[in-house]
N, C-alpha and C positions, 0 to 999 in steps of 0.2 A: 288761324292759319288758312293759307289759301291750297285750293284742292290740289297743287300743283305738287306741292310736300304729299300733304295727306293722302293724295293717290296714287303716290309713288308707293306708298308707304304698302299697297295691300297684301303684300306677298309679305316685304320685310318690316313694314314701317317705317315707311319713308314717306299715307293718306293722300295704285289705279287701283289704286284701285287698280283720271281720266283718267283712268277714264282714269275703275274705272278708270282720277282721282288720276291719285291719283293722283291722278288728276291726278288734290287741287290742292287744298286748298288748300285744296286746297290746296301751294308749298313749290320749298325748291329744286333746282334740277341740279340731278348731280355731277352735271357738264358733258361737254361733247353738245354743239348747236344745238339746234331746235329740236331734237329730237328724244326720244322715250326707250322705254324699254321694257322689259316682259314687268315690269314693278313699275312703270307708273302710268297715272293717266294721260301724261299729256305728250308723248312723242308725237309726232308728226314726220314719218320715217324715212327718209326717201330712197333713189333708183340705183341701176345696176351700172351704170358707164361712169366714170369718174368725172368731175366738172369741169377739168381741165381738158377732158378729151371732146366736151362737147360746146357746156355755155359757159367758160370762166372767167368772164366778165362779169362782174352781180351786179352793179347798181340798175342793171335791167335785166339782167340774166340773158342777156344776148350772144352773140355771137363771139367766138375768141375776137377775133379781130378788132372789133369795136372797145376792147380793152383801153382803158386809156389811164396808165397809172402815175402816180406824181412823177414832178419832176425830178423832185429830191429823193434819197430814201426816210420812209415816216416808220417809226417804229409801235407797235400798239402794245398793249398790255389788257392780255383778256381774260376774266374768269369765266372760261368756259371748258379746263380739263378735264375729262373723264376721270373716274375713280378708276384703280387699276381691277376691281371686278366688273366694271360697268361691259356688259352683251356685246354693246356697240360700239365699243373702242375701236375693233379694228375699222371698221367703216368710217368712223370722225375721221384717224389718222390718213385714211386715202382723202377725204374731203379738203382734209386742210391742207393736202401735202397738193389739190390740185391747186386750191387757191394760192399756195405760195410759188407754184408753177406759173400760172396764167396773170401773177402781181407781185413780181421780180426786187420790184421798189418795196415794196411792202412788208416789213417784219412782223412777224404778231410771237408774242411770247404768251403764251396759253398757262393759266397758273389754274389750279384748283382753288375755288374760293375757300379763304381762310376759315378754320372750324372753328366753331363757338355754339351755344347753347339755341341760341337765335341767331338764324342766317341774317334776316334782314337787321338786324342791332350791330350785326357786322360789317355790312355793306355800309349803312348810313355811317358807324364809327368810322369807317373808311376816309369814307368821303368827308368826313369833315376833317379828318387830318393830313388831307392832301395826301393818301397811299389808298383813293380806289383806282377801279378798273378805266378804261376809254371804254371798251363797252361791255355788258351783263346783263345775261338774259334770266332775268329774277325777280323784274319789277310785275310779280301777280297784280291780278285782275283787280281786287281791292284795295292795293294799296298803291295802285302807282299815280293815282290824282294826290296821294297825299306827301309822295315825293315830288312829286313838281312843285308842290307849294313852299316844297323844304329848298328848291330848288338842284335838286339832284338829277334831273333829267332836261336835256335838252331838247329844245324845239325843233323837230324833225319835219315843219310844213314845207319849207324850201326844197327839202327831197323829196318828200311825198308829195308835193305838185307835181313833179317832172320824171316820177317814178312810172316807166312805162307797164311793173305788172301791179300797179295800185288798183285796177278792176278788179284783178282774180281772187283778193282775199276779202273772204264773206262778211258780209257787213257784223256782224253780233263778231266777229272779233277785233274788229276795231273799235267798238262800242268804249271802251270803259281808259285806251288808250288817248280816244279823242277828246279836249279838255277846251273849252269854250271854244270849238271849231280847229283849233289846232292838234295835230298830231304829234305825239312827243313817245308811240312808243311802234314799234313794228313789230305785231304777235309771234313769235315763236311755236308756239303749242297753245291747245286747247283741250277742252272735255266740255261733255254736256252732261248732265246728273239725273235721275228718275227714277223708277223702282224696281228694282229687282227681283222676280219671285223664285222658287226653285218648284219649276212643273210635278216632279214625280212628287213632292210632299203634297202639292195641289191633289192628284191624281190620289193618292191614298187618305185623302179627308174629305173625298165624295166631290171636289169640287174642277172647277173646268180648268183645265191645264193652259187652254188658252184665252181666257178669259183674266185679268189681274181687276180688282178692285178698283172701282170708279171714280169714286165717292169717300171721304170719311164713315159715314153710316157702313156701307162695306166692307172700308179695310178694318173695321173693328169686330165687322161678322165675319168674316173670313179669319182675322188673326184668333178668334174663340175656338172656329174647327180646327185652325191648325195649331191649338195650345195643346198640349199633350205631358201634362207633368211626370208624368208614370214612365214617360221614351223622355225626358229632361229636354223634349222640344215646347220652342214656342213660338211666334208667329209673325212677330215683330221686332228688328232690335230698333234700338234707343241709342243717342251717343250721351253721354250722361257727362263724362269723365273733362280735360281740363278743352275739350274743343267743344263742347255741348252746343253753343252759339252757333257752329257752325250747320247742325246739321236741324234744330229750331228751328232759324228762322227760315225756314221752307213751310213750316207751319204756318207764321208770322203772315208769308207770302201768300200762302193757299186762303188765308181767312182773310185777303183784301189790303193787308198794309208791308210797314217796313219797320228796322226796328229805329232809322233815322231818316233823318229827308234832310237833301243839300239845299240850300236855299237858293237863288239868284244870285246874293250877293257873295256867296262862296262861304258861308257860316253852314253850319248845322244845327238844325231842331231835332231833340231827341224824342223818341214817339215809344218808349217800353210801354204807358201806362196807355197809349191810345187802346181802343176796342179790338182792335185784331190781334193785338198782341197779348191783351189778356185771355181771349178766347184761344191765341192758340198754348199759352200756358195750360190754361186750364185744360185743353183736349190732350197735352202732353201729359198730364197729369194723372188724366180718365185714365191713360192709355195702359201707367202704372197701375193705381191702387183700385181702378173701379173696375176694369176689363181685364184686368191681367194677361195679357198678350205680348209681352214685353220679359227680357232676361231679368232672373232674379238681380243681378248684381248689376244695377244701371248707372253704376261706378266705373264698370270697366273700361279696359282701354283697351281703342280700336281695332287694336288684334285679336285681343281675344272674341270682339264684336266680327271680325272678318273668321278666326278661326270657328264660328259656330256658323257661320254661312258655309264656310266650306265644309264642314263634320257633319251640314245636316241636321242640325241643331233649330238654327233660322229656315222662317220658314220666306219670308220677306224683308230686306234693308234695303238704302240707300245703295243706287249702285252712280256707277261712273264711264262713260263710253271709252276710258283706256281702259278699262278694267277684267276685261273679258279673258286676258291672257293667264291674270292671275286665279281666275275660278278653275281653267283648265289646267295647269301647272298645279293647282292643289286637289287635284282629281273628282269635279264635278264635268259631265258630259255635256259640252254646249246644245246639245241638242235638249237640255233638258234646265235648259235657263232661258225666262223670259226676262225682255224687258221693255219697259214702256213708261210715258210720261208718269208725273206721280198722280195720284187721285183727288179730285179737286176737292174745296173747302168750300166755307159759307160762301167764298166771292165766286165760287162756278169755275176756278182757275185753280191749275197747279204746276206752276211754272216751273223748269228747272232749272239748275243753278249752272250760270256759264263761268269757267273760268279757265286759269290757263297762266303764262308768260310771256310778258313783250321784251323784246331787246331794246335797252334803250343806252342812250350814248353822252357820257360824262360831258357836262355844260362849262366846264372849266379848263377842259385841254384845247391843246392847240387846232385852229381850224383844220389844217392838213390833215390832222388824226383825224378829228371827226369826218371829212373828206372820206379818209380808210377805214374807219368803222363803217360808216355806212357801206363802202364797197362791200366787207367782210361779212357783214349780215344778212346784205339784202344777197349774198351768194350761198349765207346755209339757208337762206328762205326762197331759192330759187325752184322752181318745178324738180328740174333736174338733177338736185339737189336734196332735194323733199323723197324723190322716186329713188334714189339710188339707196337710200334708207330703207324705202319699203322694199326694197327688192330682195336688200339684206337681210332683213329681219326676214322675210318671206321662206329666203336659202336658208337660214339657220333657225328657225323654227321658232323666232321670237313674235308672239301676237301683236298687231299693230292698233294702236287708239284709232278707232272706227269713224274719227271725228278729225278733217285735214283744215287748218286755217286757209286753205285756197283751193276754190270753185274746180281748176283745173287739175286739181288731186285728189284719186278716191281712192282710199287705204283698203276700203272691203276688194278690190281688185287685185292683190296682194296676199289674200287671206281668201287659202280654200277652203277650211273648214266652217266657213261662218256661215251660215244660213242669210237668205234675203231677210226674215221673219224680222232678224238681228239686228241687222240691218236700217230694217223699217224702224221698228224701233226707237234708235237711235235718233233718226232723221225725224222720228215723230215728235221727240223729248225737246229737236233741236230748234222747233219751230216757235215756240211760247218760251223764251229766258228770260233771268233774271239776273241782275249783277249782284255778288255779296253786296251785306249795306255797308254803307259810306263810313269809315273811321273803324272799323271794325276792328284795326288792328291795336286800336288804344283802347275799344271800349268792348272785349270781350271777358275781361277778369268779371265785369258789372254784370254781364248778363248772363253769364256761367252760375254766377253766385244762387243767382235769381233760380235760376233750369235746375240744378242739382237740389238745390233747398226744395222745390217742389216737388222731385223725384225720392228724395230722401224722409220729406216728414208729410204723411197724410192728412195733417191737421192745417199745414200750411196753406196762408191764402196769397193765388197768384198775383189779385190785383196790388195787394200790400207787397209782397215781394219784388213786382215789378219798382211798385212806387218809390222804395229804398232802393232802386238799383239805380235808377232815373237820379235820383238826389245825390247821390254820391258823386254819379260818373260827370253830371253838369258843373258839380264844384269841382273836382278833383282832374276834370278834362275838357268837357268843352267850352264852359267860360275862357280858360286860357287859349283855346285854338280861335274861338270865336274872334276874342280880342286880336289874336296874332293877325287873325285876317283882314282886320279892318283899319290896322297897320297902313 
């Protein structure tokens, strides 16, 4: 899953955290534009003036006037409705009610994406049965190269030529959107990922509150003072349970590799059994049976991994730059939360994980729609648009993700109680990312198998476990994608 679910998730389980989580990842949003909420990582929130009273024109976000809506009326169909407890319902419904102000021509009928076990097994059934959306912002950072190959997303370079605020969104969020120089998705939301510690547990195991672990060698000396089995604290969690993959392969990354590599030719080479990926099995493993710094139950599920960061339990996890709302919402004092990149590996890097939502726009409906999809998105991704979110969340006491997809929006401005510290942070985590790896969303059952099997039996050898995950997932996955490609 991508952090955009999973970060939503950290309050209720929905994996912010963006952040954090969150984001992310992971995962999806539970509608209402581009924007978040005190439970996920990745809103991106915006301002206090309504769009129609300022810029309610979107394909540039200019001036009313420069409006220029079809000739005809075009009717859309969008999954982007709020759940009816979503924070920010009332702020969507003034957003949408300008844009149906200021684009007269313009119908949009707003549906809640349809529920199902798997959001995105639901969008693709969609669309192949001719009943998805014109546009949906759900295509994560992971997985939307591999809906363009399904052909579920349309090429957005015609507008993003001519798209006058295509500068102001920062390049790592276009990154994973942009697909052999074409663009086929316009980010939504975002998160950046890195480590979380909780100061005052710092502060009572002798060690620097503001100081987080550098190094692997340190986070494993730091997570020994802050194990305490006698208080049921310990120092590190682990995601162990059916998203393991996801929170790994930052290990993967720290010790130099990935757990696939895209080729040129648009194929995938799977790389579990390369050397980075065995050593960071193996350090994942240390991390259980030889260091013991880690929760006893490295089965559990992400809540219960976020309920022990909030109880004071953890001393250090994964955190996510939406995520910060839901540490204070479950009563941890921001002032007594660090956070920062994560601690680098053998390769000297520890990059964190970018992810997040593009909105992208059905390749099958008629040109005029896609015409007004684009109007309609590139208007909830307007500044003023973006700001009138933060503004709300600001008046109603909802924490805003620390991390805006455009240069010309800073969420911490919004947000009195966050410290610069937080802040830095943030911006520090955000400067070295890395994208989930390529296929992840087919080939995470394989590398789950792999992660828990070495969490669960101390006898287990990582290289052997890799080498059967590798075997399986090339017959059972990417020989078939590979061949599809060369189609």
């Amino acid at each position: 899953m991508e952090y955009n679910k999973r970060f939503s998730n950290w309050t209720v389980t929905a994996i912010i955290l963006v952040v954090m989580l969150m984001v992310s990842a992971c995962g999806s949003n539970s509608g209402g534009s581009n924007t978040g909420n005190t439970k996920t990582d990745n809103g991106e929130k915006p301002s206090a003036n309504t769009p129609a009273d300022t810029k309610a024109d979107n394909t540039t976000g200019g001036d009313k006037e420069k409006a220029d809506p079809p000739a005809a009326n075009v009717e859309l169909k969008v999954w982007d409705q709020p759940k009816p407890d979503d924070p920010n319902k009332p702020v969507w419904e003034e957003v949408v009610a300008g844009f149906e102000a200021a684009n007269p021509n313009i119908k949009v009928t707003h549906e809640l994406m349809p529920q199902g076990t798997n959001d995105r097994e639901v969008f693709v059934t969609s669309m192949a049965g001719g009943n998805g959306p014109d546009a949906y912002q759900a295509a994560h950072f992971p997985i939307i190269a591999d809906w363009v190959g399904q052909g579920l997303a349309l090429d957005l370079t015609p507008y993003w030529d001519s798209y006058e605020d295509k500068d102001q969104f920062i390049p790592s969020s276009m990154q994973a959107g942009t697909i052999d120089g074409k663009v086929y998705g316009l980010p939504g939301s975002m998160y950046v990922t890195g480590l979380f510690w909780n100061k005052k547990m710092f502060k009572e195991a002798g060690l620097d509150p503001d100081t987080p672990p550098a190094n692997w060698d340190e986070l494993v000396s730091f997570g020994k003072k802050l194990t305490n089995p006698a208080k049921k604290q310990y120092g590190l969690t682990l995601l162990g349970m059916e998203w393991a993959d996801w929170w790994f392969e930052y290990y993967v990354w720290q010790a130099g590799g990935d757990l696939t590599h895209l080729q040129d030719d648009g194929t995938v080479q799977l790389a579990f059994t390369e050397e980075p990926s065995v050593t960071a099995l193996q350090f994942y493993k240390d991390l259980k049976w030889k260091n013991k710094i880690v929760q006893n139950n490295v089965l559990q599920s992400y809540q219960d991994n976020m309920n022990d960061v909030y109880q004071g339990r953890a001393a250090m996890s994964n955190g996510a730059s939406g995520g910060f709302g839901d540490y204070a919402g479950n009563g941890l004092d921001l002032n007594e939360i660090g956070f920062a990149p994560y601690p680098v590996g053998p390769s000297g890097k520890g990059p964190g994980q970018i992810g997040g939502a593009y909105w992208i726009i059905n390749p099958k409906t008629s040109k005029e729609k896609q015409d007004a999809a684009w109007k309609y998105i590139t208007y909830l991704n307007s500044k003023e648009t973006l700001e009138k979110y933060l503004q709300f969340q600001s008046d109603n006491g909802i924490f805003p993700n620390l991390l805006s997809v455009r240069k010309d929006v800073n969420p911490a401005e919004f947000a009195s109680n966050v410290s610069q510290e937080l802040v830095d942070g943030v911006n520090k985590a955000a400067a070295d990312t890395h994208l989930e790896y390529f296929l992840k969303e087919r080939l995470t059952p394989y590398v789950v198998k792999a992660v828990q099997k070495a969490l669960t039996d101390e006898k287990s050898d990582p290289k052997t476990l890799l080498q059967e995950a590798q075997n399986a997932a090339q017959k059972e996955v990417v020989d078939a994608y590979n061949a599809s490609v060369k189609k």
